[in-house]
C-alpha positions in Angstrom: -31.8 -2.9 13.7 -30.0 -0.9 16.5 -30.8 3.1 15.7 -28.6 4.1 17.8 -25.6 3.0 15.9 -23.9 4.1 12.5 -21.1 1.8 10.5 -19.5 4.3 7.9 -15.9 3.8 6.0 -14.5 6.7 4.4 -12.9 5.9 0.7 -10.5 8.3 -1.2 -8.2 8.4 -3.6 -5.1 9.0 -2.1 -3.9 12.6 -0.2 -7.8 14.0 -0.6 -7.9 14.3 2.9 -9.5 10.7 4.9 -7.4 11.0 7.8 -7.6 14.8 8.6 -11.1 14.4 8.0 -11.3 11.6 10.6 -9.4 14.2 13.0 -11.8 16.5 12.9 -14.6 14.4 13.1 -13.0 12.6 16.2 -12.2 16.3 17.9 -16.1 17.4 17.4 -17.1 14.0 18.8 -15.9 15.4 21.9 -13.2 12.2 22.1 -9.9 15.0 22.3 -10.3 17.3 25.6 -10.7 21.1 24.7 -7.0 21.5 25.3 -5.5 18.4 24.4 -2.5 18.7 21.8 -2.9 16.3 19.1 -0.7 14.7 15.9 -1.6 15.7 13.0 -3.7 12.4 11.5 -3.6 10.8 14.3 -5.1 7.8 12.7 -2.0 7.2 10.6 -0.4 4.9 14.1 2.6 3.2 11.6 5.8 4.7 11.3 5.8 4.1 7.6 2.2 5.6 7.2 3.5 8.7 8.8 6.5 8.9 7.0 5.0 7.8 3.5 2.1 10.8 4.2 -0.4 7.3 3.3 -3.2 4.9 5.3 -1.8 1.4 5.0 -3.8 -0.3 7.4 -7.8 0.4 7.2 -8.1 1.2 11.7 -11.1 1.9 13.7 -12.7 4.2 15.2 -15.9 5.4 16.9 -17.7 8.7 17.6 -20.3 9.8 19.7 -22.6 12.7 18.8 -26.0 13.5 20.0 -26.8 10.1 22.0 -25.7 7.8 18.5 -22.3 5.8 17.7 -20.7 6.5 14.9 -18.4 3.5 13.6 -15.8 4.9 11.4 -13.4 2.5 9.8 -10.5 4.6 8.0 -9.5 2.9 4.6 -6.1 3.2 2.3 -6.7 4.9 -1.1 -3.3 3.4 -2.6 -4.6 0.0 -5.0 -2.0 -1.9 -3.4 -3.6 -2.2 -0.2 -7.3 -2.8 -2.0 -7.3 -5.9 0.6 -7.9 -3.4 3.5 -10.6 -1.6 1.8 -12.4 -4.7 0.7 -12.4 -6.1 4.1 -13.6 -2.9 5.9 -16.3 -2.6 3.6 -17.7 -6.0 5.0 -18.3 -4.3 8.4 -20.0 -1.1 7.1 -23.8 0.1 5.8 -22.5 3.2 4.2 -19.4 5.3 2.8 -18.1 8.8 2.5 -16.9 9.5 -0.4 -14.2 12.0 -0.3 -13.0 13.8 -3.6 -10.8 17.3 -3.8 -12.7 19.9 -5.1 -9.6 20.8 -7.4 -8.5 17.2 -8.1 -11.8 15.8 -8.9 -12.1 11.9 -9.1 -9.1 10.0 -9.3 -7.7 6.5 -10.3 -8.3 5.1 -6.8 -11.5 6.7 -6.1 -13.1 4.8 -8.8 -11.6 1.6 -7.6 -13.1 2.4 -3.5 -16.5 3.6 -5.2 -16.7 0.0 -7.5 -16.2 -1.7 -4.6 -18.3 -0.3 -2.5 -21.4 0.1 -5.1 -20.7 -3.3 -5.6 -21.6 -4.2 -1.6 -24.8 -2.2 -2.4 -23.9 0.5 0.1 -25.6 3.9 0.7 -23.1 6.8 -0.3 -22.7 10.2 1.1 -20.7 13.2 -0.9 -18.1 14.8 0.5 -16.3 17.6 -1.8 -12.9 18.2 0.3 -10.6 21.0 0.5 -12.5 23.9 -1.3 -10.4 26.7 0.3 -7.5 25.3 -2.1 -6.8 27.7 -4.9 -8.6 27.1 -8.3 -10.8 24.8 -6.4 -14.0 24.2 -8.5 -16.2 22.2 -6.3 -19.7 22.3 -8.3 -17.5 21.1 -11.6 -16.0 18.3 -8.8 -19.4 17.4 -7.9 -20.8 17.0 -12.0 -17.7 14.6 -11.8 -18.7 12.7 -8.8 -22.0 12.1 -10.2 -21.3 11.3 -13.7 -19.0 8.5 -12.3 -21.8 7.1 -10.4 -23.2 6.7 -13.6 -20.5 5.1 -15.6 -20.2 2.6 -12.2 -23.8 1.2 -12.9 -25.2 3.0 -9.5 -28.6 2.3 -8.2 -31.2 5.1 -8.4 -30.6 5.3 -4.8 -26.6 5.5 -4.6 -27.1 7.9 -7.5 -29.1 10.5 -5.1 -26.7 10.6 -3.0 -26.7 13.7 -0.7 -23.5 16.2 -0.5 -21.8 18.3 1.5 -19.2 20.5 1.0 -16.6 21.9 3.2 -12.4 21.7 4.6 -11.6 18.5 6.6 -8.4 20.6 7.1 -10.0 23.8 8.8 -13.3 22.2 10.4 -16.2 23.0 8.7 -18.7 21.5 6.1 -21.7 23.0 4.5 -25.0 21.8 3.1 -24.4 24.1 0.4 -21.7 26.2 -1.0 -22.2 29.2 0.3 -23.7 28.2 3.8 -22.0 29.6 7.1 -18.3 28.1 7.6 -19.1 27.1 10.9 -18.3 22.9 12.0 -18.8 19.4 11.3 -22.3 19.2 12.0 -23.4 19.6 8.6 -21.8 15.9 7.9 -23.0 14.5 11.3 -26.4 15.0 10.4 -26.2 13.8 6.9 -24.7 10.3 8.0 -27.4 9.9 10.7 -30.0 11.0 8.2 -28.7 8.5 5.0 -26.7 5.9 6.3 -29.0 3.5 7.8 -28.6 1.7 11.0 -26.9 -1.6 10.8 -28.9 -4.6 9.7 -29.0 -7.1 12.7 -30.8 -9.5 14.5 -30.8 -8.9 18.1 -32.7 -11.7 19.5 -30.7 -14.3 17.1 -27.7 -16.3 18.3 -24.5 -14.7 18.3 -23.0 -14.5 14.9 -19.9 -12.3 13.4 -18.0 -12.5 10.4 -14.2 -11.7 11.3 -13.3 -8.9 8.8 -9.5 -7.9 10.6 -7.5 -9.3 12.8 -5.3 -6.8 15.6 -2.6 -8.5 17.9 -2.0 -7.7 21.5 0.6 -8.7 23.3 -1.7 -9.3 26.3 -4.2 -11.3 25.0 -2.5 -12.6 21.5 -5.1 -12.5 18.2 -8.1 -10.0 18.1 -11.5 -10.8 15.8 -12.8 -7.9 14.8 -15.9 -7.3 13.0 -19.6 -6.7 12.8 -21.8 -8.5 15.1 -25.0 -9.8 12.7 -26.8 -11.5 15.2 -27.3 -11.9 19.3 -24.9 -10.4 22.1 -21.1 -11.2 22.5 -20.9 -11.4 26.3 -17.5 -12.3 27.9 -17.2 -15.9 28.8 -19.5 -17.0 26.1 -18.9 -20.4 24.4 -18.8 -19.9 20.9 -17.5 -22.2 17.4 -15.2 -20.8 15.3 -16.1 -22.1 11.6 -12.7 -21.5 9.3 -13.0 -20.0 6.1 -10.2 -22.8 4.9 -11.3 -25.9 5.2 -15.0 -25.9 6.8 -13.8 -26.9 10.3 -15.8 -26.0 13.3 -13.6 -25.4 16.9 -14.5 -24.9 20.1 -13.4 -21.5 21.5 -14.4 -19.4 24.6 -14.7 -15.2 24.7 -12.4 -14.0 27.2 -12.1 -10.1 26.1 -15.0 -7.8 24.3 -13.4 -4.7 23.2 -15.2 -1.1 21.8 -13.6 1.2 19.9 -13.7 4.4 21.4 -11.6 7.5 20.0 -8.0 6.3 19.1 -8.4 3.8 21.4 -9.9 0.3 22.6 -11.9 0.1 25.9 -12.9 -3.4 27.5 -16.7 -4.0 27.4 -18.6 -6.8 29.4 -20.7 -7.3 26.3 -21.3 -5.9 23.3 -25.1 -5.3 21.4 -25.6 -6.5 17.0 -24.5 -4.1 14.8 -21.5 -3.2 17.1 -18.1 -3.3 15.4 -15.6 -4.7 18.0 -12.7 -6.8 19.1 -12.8 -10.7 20.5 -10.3 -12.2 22.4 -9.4 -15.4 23.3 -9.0 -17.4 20.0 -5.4 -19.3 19.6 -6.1 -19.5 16.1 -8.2 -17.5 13.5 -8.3 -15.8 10.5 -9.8 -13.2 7.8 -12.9 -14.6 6.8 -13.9 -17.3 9.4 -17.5 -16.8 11.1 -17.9 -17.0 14.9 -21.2 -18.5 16.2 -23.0 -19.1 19.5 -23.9 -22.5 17.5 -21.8 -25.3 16.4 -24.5 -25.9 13.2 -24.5 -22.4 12.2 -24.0 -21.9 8.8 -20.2 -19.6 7.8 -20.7 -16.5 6.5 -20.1 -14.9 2.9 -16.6 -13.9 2.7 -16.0 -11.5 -0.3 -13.0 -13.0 -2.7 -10.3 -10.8 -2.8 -8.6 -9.4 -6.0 -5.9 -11.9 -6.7 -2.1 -10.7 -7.1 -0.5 -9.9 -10.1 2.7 -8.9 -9.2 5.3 -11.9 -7.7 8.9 -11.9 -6.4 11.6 -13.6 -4.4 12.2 -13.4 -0.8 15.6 -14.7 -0.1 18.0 -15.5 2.7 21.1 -13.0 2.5 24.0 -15.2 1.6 26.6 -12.1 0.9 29.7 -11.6 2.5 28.2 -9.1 5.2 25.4 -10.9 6.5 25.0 -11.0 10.2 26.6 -7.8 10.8 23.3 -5.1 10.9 20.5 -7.5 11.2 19.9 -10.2 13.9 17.1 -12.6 12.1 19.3 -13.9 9.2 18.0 -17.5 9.1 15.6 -19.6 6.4 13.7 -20.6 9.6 13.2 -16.5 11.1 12.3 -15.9 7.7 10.0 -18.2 6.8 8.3 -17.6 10.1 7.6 -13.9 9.6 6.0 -14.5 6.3 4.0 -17.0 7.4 2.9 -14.5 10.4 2.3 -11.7 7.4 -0.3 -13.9 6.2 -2.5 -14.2 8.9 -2.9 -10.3 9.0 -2.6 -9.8 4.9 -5.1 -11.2 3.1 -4.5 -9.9 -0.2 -0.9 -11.3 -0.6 0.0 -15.2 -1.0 3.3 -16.7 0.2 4.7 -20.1 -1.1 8.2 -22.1 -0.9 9.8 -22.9 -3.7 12.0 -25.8 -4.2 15.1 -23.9 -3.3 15.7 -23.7 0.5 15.4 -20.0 1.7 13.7 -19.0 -1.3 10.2 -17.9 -1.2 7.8 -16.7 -3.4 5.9 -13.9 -2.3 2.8 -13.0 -4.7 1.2 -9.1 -4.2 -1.2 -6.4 -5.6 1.7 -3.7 -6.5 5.5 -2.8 -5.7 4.5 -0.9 -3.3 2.7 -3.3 -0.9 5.4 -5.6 -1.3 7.9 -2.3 0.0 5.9 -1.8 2.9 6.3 -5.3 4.1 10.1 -5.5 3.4 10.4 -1.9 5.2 8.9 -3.3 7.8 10.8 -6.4 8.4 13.4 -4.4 8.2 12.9 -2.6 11.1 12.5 -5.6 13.4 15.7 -6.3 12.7 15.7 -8.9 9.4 18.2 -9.4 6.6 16.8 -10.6 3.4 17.4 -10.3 -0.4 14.4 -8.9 -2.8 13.9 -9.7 -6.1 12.8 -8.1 -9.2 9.1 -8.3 -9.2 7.9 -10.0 -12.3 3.9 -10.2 -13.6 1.7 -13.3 -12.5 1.1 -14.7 -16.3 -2.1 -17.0 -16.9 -3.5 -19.3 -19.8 -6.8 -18.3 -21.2 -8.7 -20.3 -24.0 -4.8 -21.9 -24.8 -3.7 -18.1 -25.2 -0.6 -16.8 -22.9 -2.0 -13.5 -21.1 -0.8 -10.8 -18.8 -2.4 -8.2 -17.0 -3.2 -5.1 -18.2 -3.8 -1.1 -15.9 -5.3 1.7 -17.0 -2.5 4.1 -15.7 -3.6 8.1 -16.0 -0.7 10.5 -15.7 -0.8 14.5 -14.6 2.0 16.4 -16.0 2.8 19.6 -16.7 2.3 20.6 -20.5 5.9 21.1 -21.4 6.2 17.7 -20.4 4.1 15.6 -23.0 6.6 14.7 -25.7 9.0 12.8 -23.2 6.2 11.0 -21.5 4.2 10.1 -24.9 7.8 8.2 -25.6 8.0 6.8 -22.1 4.9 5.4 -22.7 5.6 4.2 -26.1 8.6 2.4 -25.3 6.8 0.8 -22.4 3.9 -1.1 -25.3 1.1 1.7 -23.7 -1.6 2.6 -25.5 -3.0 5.9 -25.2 -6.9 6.2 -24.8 -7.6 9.6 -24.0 -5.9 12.7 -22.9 -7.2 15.6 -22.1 -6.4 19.4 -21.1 -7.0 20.7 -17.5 -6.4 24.1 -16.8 -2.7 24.1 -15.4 -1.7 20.3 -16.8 -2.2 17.4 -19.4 -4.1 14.4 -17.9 -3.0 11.4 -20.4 -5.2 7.7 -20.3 -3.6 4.6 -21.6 -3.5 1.3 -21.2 -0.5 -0.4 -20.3 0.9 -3.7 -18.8 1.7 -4.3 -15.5 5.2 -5.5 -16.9 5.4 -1.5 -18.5 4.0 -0.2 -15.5 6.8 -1.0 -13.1 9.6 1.8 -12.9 7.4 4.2 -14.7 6.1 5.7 -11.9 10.1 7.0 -11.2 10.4 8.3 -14.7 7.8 10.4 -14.5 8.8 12.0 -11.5 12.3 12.5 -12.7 10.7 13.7 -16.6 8.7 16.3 -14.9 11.0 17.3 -11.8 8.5 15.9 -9.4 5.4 17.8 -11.1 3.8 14.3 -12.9 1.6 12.2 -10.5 0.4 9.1 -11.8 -2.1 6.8 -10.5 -3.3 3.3 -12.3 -6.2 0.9 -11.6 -6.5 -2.9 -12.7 -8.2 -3.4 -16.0 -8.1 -7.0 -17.1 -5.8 -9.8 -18.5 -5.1 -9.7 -22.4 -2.9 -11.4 -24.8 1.0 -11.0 -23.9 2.4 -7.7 -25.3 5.9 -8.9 -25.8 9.2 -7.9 -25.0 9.2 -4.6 -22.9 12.7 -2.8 -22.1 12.0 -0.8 -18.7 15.8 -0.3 -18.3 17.9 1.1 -20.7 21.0 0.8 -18.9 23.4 -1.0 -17.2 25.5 -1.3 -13.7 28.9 -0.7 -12.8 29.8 -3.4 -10.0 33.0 -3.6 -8.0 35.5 -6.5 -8.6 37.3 -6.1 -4.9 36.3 -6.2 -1.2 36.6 -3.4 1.1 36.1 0.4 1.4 35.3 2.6 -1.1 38.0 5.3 -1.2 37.9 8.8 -2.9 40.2 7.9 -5.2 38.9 4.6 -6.7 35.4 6.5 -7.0 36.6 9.6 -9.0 37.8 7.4 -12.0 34.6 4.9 -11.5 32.2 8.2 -12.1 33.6 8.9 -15.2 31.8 5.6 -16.2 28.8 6.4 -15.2 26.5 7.5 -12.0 27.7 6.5 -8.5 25.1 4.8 -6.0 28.2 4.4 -3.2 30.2 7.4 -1.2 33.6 7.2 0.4 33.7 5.1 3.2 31.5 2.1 2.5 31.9 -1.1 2.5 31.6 -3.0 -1.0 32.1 -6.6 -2.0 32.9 -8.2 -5.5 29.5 -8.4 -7.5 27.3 -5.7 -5.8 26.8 -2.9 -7.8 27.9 0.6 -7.1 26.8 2.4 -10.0 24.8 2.9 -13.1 27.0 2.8 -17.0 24.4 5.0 -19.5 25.4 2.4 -22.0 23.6 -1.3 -21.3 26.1 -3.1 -20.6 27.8 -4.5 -17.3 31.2 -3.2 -16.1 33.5 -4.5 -13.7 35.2 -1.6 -12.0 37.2 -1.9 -8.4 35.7 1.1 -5.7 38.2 0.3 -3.3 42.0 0.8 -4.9 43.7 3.0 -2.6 46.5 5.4 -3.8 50.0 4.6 -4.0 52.2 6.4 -1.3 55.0 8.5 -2.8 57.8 11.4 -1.8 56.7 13.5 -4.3 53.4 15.3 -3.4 51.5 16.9 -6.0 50.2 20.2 -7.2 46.7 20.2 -5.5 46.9 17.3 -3.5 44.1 17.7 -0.6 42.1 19.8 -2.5 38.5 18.3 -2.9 38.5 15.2 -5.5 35.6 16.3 -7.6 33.1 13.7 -6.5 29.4 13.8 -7.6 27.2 13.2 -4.9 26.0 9.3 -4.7 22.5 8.5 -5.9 20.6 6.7 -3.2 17.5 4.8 -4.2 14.6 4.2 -1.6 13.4 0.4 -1.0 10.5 0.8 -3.4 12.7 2.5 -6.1 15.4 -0.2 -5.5 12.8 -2.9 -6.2 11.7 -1.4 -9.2 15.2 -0.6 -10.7 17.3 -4.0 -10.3 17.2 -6.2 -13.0 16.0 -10.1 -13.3 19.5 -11.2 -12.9 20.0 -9.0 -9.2 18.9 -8.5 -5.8 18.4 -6.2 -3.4 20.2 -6.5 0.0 18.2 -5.3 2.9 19.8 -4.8 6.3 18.0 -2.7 9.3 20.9 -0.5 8.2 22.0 -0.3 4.5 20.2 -0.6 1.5 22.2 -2.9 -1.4 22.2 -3.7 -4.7 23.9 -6.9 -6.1 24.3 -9.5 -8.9 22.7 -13.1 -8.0 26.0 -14.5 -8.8 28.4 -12.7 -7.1 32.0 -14.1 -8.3 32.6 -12.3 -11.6 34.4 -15.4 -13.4 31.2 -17.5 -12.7 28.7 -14.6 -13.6 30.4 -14.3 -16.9 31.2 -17.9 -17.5 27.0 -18.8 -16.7 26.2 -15.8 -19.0 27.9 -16.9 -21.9 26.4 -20.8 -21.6 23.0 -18.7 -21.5 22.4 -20.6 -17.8 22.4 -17.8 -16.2 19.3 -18.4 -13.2 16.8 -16.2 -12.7 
């Protein structure tokens, strides 16, 4: 045991407050100077996690306060990045729980708290956010605890101690009612419940690798929890992979703390440290690192497997090359490849059709974040529909099935009760909150995808729905998530005005003025479902005679622009999207309209 140490995660649903909270914690901890400007959750490094307002990544950290370390590993809420909790929880002895005192326990939290119940780790309370209106933090608590119950929780994870307070404006209490004053409070409860790490100092070096981090100084970075002995630099150690059993030489040539926001280099580092190794060509998630070569590999916790898959394609339409730089099969492949070393939680495979790969995730969303970022380094690719990972149980064909809960706004019931229905949910329980409906059912993962958009759109941005993996059950059937079709251009070129005032009478526009189309993307949406092939580029025909009105504006509607995630979940089985650093498309597979049509009728249309 080292008592001078503490390995905490913090687990929340998501936007209750983990990465303000670790802001405040980090500021008390004395790692910001007293007039150093800071970001806003600074934890949140990625781009996309500060655009997206969400943790993707889980990230360390570490606080000192009153002579102890305090570990803190921050951890997504979002289910499609349950990999990143699962792994963190590896490293740690204890959690804070975070829940909003007016949201109460959500879908997510009860995902975090399984898992971590399931490790057998200590809990601490933490009711967030009671200066928000009609914040009821006692009634949040009762929740808290009656979950613990319904999760199977230990006598001792059951008396779990709470605190109450604003991660926002600094301060947390014992009790409600206590003086606002700082963080202490929660200090003194984690030093007080979490225990120290379990470890055996006078043992040989031993350390599960739980993350992987990439420098571009000193390539691939173990981290995780030391179990056993000293990690010194220099050290000779044997790297036993999780894959196949094999045992390889390696040596230690970096040992990095966590400190702040930062890494600093250490000579050596103590069991029950969480930290960095460098100097290991090769290694993943899951192998152990030992000081001996007969060591025995360490548990690594299976992962939840994917249940959503989907197509990573080369871009073979008529504008490829011109936005993005890495175009090729081979760049392509590569990247993927490089995803899984870091990614644990998704699986990539190649398919029988060269540049085509099948890319297997938890949820549309993970799979977003990846393309968003590839994006940004400068890849073309084309996305497919994602489609559910079906399996065969006892000879029966089954799918899996969520437990989704929706918030909406009362007025809004009817609409979603027929979302829902049309979707094969079932609804299990709904119940009345004081300013909102909260609605249980259980619905497919097939159902599920979209949905998430049509609530939004039913409740002008009100609903907020959140679902959880339940289990797989007997297929449900045909579901119809799309009730309409697309209007895609016939002709090459630039959209003009002109063209795109009679193409809107047919239907919603997704193109402006200006852009450049090409025969089989789509630039619309028709109400009806049913294709039509429109041209977006017909220019008008000069004359002598100029008309009443002429120059006056056309009458355009504004074009509908769909986000990558929305994309994804909106294209059919028989499109793609086209994703450039640049533009967002959509598009048939086929592209030449003859072919599309002649395929379609021989019912050979690929998929």
């Amino acid at each position: 045991m080292n008592q001078n140490i503490r390995n905490i995660a913090i687990i929340a649903h998501v936007d209750h407050g983990k990465t303000t909270l670790v802001d405040k914690l980090l500021k008390e901890g004395g790692v910001f100077r007293a007039n150093q400007q800071v970001e806003e959750r600074a934890m949140d490094s990625m781009d996309l996690e500060k655009e997206k307002g969400i943790t993707i990544k889980a990230k360390n950290t570490s606080v000192h306060w009153k002579d102890k370390i305090i570990n803190i590993v921050d951890t997504p809420g979002h289910a499609d990045f349950g990999g990143e909790v699962e792994r963190a929880l590896r490293m740690v002895d204890g959690v804070l729980l975070l829940v909003d005192a007016y949201d109460g326990p959500q879908a997510q939290t009860r995902f975090v708290l399984r898992k971590a119940l399931a490790h057998g780790l200590k809990v601490v309370i933490v009711i967030n956010k009671i200066d928000r209106d009609n914040a009821e933090p006692a009634k949040m608590y009762e929740k808290v605890l009656e979950l613990l119950m319904e999760l199977n929780a230990t006598e001792e994870q059951f008396d779990a101690p709470v605190v109450y307070g604003s991660g926002r404006d600094g301060y947390m209490m014992r009790k409600l009612g206590d003086a606002k004053a700082n963080m202490a409070p929660l200090f003194e409860v984690i030093l007080d419940h979490i225990p120290p790490p379990f470890a055996r100092p006078n043992q040989p070096f031993h350390m599960l690798v739980s993350n992987i981090d990439w420098s571009d100084y000193v390539g691939r970075i173990a981290i995780g929890k030391i179990l056993g002995g000293k990690a010194n630099v220099g050290d000779t150690v044997f790297i036993i992979r999780h894959s196949d059993g094999k045992r390889v030489r390696a040596k230690i040539t970096k040992v990095f703390e966590y400190s702040g926001l930062g890494t600093i280099p250490s000579e050596a580092a103590d069991a029950g440290h969480i930290v960095g190794l460098a100097g290991f060509e090769d290694i993943d998630i899951g192998d152990t690192i030992a000081a001996n070569e007969d060591a025995h590999a360490l548990p690594f916790t299976q992962i939840d497997p994917p249940t959503l898959e989907m197509q990573f394609c080369v871009n073979d339409g008529p504008l490829v090359g011109q936005e993005g730089k890495l175009v090729t099969s081979r760049q392509l492949r590569e990247r993927l490849m490089r995803e899984l070393k870091t990614n644990v939680s998704i699986y990539i495979e190649d398919t029988d059709k060269a540049g085509v790969f099948n890319v297997k995730a938890r949820g549309a969303m993970q799979v977003a974040v990846l393309v968003e970022t590839m994006r940004r380094e400068g890849f073309e690719l084309l996305v497919s529909r994602p489609t559910v990972i079906e399996r065969t149980i006892d000879g029966q064909r089954c799918e899996p099935f969520e437990t989704v809960w929706i918030e909406i706004p009362d007025e809004c019931v009817g609409p979603i009760m027929q979302n829902l229905a049309n979707r094969k949910g079932l609804m299990t329980n709904m119940e009345k909150l004081p300013h909102s409906t909260m609605i249980e059912a259980t619905i497919t993962t097939r159902g599920l995808i979209g949905m998430e958009i049509d609530v939004v759109n039913a409740t002008s941005g009100r609903g907020v729905l959140s679902h959880l993996f339940k289990e797989y059950g007997p297929y449900a059937g045909e579901v119809l998530t799309r009730i309409t079709g697309t209007l895609i251009a016939t002709e090459s070129g630039e959209t003009t005005a002109y063209a795109l005032v009679m193409v809107q009478e047919r239907g919603k526009l997704f193109v402006s003025p200006g852009e450049q189309v090409y025969e089989g993307m789509i630039v619309g949406e028709n109400p009806r479902n049913e294709d039509i092939a429109c041209n977006a580029v017909r220019e008008k025909k000069l004359t002598n005679f100029r008309s009443q009105g002429e120059g006056v504006g056309v009458g355009l509607t504004p074009a509908t622009k769909l986000s990558l995630e929305r994309a994804i979940e909106y294209i059919a089985a028989d499109e793609f999207v086209e994703v450039t650093p640049k533009s967002l498309r959509l598009r048939k597979r086929i592209l030449n309209n003859g072919l599309r049509q002649k395929m379609s009728k021989a019912g050979k249309y690929q998929e």
